[in-house]
MIMAR-536727 format. One record per atom (N, C-alpha, C, O): residue number from 0; chain; atom name; x, y, z. Coordinates in pm, 1 decimal, padded with zeros to 6 digits. Example, Ala and Ser with C-alpha at 12.3 -4.5 7.8 and 13.67 -1.06 7.14 Angstrom:
BEGIN
   drenmi   tormi   rokol         px         py         pz
        0       A       N    01319.0   -00569.0    00780.0
        0       A      CA    01230.0   -00450.0    00780.0
        0       A       C    01320.0   -00330.0    00780.0
        0       A       O    01423.6   -00331.9    00846.5
        1       A       N    01285.0   -00225.0    00708.0
        1       A      CA    01367.0   -00106.0    00714.0
        1       A       C    01290.0    00003.0    00787.0
        1       A       O    01340.9    00113.8    00803.9
//
This chain:
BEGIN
   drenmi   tormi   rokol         px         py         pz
        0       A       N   -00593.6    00993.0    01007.9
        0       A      CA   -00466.1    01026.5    01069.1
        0       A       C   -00381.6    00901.1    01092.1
        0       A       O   -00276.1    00883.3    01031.3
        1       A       N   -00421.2    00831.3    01164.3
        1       A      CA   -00374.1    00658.8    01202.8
        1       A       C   -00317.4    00632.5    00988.8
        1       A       O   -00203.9    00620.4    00942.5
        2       A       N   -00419.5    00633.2    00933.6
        2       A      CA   -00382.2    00581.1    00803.4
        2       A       C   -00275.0    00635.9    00732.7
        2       A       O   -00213.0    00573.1    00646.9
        3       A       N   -00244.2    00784.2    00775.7
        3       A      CA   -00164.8    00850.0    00691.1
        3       A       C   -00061.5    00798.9    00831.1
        3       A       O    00039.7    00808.1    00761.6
        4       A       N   -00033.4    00776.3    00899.7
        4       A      CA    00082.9    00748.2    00978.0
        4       A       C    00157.5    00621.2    00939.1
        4       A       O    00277.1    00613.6    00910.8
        5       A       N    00055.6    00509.1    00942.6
        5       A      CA    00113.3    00387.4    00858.6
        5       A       C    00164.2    00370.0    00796.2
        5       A       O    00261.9    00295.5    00804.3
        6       A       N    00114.4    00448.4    00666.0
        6       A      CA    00140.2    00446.3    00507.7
        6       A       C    00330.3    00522.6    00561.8
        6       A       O    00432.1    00454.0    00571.0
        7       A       N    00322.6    00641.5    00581.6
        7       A      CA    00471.3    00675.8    00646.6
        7       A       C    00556.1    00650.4    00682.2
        7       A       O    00671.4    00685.9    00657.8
        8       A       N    00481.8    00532.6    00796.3
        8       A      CA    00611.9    00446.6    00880.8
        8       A       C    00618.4    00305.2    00754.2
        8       A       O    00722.5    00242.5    00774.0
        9       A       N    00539.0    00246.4    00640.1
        9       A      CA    00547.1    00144.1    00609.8
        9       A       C    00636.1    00164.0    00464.5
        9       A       O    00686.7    00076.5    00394.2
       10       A       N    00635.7    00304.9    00447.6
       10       A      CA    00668.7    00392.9    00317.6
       10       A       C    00790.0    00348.8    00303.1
       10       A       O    00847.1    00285.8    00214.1
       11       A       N    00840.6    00418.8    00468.8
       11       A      CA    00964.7    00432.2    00479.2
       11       A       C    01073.8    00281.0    00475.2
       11       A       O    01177.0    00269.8    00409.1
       12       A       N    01006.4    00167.6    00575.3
       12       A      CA    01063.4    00052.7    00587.7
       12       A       C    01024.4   -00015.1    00418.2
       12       A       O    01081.8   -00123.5    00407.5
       13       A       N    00951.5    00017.6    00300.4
       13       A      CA    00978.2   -00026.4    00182.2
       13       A       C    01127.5    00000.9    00133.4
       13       A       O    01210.3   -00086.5    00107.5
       14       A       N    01148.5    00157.0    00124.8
       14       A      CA    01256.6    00238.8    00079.1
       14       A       C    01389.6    00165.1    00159.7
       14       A       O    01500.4    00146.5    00109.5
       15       A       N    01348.6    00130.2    00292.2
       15       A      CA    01526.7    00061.2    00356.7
       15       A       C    01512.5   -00047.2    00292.1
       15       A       O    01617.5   -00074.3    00233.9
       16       A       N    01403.5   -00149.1    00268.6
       16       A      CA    01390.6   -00269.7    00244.2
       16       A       C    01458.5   -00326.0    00098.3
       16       A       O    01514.4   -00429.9    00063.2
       17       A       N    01417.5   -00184.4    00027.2
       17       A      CA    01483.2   -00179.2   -00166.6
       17       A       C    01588.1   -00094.6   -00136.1
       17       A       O    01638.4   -00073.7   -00246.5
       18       A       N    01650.9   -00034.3   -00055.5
       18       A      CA    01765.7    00023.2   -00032.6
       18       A       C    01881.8   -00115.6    00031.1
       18       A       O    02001.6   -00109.8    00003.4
       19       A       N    01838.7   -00203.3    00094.5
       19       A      CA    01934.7   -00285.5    00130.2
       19       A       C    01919.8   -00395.6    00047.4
       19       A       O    02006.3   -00479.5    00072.5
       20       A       N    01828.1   -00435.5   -00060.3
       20       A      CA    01832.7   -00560.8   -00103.0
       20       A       C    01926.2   -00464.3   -00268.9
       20       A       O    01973.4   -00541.3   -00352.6
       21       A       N    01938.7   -00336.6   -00291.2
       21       A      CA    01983.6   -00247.3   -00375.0
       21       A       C    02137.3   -00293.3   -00329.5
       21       A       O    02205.7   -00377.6   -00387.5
       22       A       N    02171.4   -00223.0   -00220.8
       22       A      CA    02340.6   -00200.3   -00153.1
       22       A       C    02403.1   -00388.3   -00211.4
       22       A       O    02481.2   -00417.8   -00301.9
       23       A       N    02317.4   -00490.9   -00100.6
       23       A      CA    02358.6   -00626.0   -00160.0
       23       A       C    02415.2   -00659.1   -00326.2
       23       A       O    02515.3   -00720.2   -00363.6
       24       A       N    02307.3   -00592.3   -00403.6
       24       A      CA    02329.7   -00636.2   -00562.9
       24       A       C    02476.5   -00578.7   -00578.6
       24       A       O    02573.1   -00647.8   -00610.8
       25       A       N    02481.5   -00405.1   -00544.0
       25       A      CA    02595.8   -00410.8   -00563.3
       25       A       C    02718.5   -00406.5   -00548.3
       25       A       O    02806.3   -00364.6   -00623.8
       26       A       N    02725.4   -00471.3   -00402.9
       26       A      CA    02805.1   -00541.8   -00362.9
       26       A       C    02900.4   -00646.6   -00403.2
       26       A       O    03021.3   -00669.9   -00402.7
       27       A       N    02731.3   -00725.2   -00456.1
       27       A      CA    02813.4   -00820.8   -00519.3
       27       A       C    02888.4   -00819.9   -00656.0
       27       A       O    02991.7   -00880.1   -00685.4
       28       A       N    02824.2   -00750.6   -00719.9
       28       A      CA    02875.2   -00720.5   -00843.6
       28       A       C    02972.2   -00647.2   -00852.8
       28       A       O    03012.6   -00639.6   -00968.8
       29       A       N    03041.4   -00575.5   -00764.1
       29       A      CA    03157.7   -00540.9   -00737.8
       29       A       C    03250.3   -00591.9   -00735.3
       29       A       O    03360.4   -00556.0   -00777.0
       30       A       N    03215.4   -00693.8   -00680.2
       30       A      CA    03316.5   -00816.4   -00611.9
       30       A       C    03286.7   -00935.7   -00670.7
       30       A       O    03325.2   -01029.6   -00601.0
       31       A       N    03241.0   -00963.6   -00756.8
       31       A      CA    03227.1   -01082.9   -00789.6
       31       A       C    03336.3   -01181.2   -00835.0
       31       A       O    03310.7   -01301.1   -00823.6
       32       A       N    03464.5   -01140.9   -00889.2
       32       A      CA    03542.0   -01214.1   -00799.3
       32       A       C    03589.9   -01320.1   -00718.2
       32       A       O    03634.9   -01434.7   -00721.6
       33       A       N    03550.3   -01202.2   -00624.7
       33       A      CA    03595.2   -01253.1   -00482.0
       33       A       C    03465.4   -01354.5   -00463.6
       33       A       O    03479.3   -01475.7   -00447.2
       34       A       N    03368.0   -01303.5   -00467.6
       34       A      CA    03256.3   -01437.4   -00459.4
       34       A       C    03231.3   -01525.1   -00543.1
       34       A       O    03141.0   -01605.8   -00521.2
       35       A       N    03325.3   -01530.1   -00687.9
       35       A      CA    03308.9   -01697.7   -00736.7
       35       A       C    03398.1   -01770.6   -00676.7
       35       A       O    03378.8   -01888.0   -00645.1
       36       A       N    03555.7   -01675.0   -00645.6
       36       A      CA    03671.7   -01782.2   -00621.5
       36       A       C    03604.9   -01805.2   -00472.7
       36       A       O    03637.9   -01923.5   -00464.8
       37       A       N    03540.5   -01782.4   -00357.4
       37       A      CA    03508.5   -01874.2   -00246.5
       37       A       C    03400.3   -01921.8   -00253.1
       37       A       O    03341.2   -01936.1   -00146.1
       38       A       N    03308.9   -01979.6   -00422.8
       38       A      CA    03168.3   -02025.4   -00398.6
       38       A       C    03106.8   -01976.6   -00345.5
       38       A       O    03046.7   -02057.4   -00274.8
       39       A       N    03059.1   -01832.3   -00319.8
       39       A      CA    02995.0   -01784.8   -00221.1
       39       A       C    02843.6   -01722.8   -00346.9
       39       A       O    02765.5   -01639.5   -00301.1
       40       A       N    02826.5   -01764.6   -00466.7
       40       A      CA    02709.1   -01757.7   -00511.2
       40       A       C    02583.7   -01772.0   -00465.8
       40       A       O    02495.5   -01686.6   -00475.1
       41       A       N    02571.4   -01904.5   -00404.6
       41       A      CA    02477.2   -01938.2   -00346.3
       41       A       C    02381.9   -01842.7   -00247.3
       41       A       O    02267.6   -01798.4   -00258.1
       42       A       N    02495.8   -01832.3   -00136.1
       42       A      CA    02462.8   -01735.8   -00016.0
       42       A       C    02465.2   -01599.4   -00074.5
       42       A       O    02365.8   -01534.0   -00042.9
       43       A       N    02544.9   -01541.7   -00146.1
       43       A      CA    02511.8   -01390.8   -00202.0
       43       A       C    02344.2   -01427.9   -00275.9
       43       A       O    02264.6   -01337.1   -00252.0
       44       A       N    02300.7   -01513.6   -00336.4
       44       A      CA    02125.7   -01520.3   -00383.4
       44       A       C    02080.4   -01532.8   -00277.8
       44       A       O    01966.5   -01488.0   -00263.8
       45       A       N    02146.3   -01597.0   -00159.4
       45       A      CA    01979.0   -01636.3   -00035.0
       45       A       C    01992.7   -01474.6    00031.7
       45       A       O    01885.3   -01427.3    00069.0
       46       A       N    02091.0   -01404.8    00045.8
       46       A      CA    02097.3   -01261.8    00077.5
       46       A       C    01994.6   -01206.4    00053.6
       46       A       O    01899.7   -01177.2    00126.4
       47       A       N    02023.9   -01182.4   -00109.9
       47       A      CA    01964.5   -01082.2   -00177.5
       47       A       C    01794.1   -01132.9   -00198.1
       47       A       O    01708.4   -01056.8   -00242.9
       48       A       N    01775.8   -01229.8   -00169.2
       48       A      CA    01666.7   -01247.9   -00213.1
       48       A       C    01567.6   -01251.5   -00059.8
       48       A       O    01455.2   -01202.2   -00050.8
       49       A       N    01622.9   -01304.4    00023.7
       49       A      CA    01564.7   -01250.5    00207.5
       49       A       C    01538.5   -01130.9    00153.7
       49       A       O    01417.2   -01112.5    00143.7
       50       A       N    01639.9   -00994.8    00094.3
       50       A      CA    01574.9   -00868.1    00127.5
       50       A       C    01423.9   -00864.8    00025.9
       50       A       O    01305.7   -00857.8    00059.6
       51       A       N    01475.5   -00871.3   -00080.5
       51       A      CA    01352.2   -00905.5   -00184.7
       51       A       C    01236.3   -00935.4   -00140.1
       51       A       O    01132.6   -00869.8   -00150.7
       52       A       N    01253.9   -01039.4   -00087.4
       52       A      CA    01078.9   -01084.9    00005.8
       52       A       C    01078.9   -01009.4    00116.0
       52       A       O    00967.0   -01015.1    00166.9
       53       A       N    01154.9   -00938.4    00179.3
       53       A      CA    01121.5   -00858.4    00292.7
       53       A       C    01032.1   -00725.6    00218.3
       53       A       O    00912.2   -00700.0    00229.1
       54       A       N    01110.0   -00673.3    00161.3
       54       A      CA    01068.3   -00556.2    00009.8
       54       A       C    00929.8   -00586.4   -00026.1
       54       A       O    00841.5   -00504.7   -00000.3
       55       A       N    00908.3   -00679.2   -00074.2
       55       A      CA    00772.1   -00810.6   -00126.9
       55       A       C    00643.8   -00774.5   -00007.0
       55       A       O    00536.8   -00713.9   -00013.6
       56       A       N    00715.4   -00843.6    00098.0
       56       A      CA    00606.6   -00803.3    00176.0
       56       A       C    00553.5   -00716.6    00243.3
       56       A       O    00440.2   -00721.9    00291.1
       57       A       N    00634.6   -00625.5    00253.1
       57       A      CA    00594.6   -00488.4    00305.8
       57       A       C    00512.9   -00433.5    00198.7
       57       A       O    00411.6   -00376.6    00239.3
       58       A       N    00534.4   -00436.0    00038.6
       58       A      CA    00472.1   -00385.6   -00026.1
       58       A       C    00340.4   -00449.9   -00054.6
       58       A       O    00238.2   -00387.0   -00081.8
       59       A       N    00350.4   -00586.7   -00045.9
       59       A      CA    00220.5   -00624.9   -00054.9
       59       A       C    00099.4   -00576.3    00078.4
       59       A       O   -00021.8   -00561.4    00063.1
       60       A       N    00160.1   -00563.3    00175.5
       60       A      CA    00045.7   -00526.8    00305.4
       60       A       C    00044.3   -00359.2    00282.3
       60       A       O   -00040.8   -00305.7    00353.3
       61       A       N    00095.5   -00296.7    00225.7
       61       A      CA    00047.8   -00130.1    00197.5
       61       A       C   -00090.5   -00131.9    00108.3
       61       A       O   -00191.4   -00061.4    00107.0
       62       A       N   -00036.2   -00272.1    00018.3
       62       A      CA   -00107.7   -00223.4   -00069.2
       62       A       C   -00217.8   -00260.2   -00069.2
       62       A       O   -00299.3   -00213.4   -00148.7
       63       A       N   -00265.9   -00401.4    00065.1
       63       A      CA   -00415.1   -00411.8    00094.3
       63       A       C   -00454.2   -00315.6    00168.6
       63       A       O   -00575.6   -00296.7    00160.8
       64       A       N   -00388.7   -00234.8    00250.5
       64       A      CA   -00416.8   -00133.4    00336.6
       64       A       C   -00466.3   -00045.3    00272.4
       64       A       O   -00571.4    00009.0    00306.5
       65       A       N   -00411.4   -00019.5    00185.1
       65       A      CA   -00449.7    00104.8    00068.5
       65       A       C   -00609.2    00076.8    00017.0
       65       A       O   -00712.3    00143.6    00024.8
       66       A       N   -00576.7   -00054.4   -00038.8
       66       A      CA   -00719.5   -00137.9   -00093.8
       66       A       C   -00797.8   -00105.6   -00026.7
       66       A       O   -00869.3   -00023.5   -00084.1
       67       A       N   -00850.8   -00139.1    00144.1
       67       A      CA   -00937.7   -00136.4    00237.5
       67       A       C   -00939.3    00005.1    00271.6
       67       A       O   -01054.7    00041.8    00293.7
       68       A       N   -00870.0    00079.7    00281.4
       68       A      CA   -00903.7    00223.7    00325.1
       68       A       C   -00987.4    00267.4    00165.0
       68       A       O   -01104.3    00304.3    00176.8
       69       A       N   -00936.8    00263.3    00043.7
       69       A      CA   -00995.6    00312.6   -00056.8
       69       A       C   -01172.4    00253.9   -00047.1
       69       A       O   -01280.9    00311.8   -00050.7
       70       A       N   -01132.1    00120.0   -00034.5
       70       A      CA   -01301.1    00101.9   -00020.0
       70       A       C   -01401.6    00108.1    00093.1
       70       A       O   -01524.1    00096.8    00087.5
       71       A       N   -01335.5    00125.3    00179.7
       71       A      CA   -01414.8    00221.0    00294.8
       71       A       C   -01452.3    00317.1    00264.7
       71       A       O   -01573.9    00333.8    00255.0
       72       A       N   -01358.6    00423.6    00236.5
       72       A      CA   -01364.2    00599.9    00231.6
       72       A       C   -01431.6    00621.9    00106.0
       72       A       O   -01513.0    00711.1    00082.3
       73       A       N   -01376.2    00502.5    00001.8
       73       A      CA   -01433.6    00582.0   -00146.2
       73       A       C   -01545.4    00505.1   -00190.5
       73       A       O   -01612.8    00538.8   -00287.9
       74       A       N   -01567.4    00403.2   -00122.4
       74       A      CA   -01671.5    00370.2   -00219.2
       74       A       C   -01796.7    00369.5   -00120.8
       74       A       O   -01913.7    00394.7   -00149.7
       75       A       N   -01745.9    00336.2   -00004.0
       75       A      CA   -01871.8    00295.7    00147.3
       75       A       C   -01916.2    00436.8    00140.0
       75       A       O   -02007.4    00477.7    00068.1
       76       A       N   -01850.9    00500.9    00212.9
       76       A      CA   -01876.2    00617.9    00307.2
       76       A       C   -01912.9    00774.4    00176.0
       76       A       O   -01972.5    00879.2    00200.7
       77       A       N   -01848.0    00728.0    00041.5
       77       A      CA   -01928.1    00845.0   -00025.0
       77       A       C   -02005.3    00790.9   -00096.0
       77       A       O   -02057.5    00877.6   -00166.1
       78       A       N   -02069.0    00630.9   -00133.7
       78       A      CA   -02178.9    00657.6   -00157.5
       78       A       C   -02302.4    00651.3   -00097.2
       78       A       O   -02406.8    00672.5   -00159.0
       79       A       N   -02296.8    00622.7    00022.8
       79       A      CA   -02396.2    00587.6    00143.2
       79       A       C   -02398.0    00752.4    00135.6
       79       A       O   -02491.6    00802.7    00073.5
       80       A       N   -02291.0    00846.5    00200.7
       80       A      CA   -02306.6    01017.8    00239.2
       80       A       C   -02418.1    01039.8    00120.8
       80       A       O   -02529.0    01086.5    00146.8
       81       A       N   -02377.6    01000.7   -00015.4
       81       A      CA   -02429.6    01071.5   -00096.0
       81       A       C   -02591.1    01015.0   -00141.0
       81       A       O   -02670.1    01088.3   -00200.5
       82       A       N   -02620.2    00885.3   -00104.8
       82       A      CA   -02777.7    00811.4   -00129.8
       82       A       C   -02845.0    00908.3    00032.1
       82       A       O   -02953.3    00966.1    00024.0
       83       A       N   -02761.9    00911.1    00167.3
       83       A      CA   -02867.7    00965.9    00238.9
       83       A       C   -02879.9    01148.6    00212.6
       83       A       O   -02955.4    01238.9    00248.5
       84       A       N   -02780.7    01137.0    00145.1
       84       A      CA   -02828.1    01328.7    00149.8
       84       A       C   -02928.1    01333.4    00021.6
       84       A       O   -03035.4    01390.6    00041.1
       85       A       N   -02905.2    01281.9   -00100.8
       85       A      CA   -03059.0    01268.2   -00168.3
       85       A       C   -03165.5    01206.3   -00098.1
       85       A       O   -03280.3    01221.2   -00140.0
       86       A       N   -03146.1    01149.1   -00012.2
       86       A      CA   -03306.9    01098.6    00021.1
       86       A       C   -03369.8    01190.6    00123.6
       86       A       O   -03490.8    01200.4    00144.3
       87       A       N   -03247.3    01274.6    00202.1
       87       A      CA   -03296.6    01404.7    00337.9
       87       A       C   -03315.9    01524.9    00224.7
       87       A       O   -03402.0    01606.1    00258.6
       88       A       N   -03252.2    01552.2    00096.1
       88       A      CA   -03299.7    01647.6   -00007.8
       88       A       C   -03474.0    01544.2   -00060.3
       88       A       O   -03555.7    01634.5   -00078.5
       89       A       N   -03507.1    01480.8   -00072.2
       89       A      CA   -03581.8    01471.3   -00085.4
       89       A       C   -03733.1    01477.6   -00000.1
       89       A       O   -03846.9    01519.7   -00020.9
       90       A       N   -03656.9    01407.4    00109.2
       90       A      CA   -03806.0    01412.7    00174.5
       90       A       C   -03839.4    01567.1    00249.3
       90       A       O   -03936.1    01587.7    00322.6
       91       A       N   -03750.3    01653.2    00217.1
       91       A      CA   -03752.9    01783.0    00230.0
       91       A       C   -03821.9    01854.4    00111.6
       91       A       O   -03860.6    01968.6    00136.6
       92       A       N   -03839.8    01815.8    00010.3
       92       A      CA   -03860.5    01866.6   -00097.9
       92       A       C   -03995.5    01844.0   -00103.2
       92       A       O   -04062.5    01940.3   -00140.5
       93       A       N   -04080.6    01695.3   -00063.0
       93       A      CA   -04194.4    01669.9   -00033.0
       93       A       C   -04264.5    01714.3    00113.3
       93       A       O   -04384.5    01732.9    00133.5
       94       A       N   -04194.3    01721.5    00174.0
       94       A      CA   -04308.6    01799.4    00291.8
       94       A       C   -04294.2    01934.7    00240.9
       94       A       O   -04378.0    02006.7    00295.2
       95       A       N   -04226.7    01993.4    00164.6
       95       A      CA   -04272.6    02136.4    00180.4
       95       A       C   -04383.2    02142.8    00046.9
       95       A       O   -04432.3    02246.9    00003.4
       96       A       N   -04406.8    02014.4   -00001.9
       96       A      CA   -04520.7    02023.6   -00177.2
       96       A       C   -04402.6    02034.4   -00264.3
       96       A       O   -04440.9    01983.6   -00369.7
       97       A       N   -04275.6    02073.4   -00280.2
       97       A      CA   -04209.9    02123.0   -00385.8
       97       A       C   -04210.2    01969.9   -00449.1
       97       A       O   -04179.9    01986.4   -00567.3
       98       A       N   -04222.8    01881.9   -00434.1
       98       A      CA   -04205.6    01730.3   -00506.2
       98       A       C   -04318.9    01633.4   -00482.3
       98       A       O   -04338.1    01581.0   -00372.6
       99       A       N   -04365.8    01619.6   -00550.0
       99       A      CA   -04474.3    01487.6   -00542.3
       99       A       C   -04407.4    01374.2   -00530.6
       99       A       O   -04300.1    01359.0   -00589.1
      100       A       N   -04484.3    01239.4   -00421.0
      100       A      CA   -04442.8    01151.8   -00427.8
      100       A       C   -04468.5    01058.4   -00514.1
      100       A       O   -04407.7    00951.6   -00506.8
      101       A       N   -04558.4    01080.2   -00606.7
      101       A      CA   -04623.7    00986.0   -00711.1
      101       A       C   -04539.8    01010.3   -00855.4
      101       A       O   -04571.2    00947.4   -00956.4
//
């Protein structure tokens, strides 16, 4: 529950994050223009590119989150579930004789 809430709230701040470093591009390219005749190149890249790494990093921490929940849930927890339920199918299978241990 906690995991699926994260992923939601972190979903969402990706989508503003590529939604505003999106609006910037074309902004500028609208206007470009107006932002060569005041040199304003420079600062329209440190803009756009703050959102970029904001974008950057949000996506990079989903995606260890993702990583660590997958290998918890998918690899820990079903193959441990699945080595102890063969071994409680088994030693069930030998106390009742249906399986030899040899």
């Amino acid at each position: 529950r906690s995991y699926a809430r994260f992923m939601h709230r972190n979903q969402q701040q990706v989508q503003a994050a590529l939604a505003d470093a999106n609006a910037i591009a074309i902004e500028v390219i609208g206007a470009i223009r107006t932002v060569c005749s005041f040199a304003g190149e420079r600062r329209e890249q440190a803009r756009y590119q703050a959102k970029v790494e904001k974008f950057y990093s949000l996506i990079v921490r989903q995606t260890a989150v993702q990583g660590v929940y997958y290998m918890v849930c998918n690899t820990f927890l079903i193959n441990t579930c699945v080595q102890a339920a063969l071994l409680a199918y088994g030693c069930f299978l030998v106390e009742r004789g249906l399986l030899s241990h040899t």
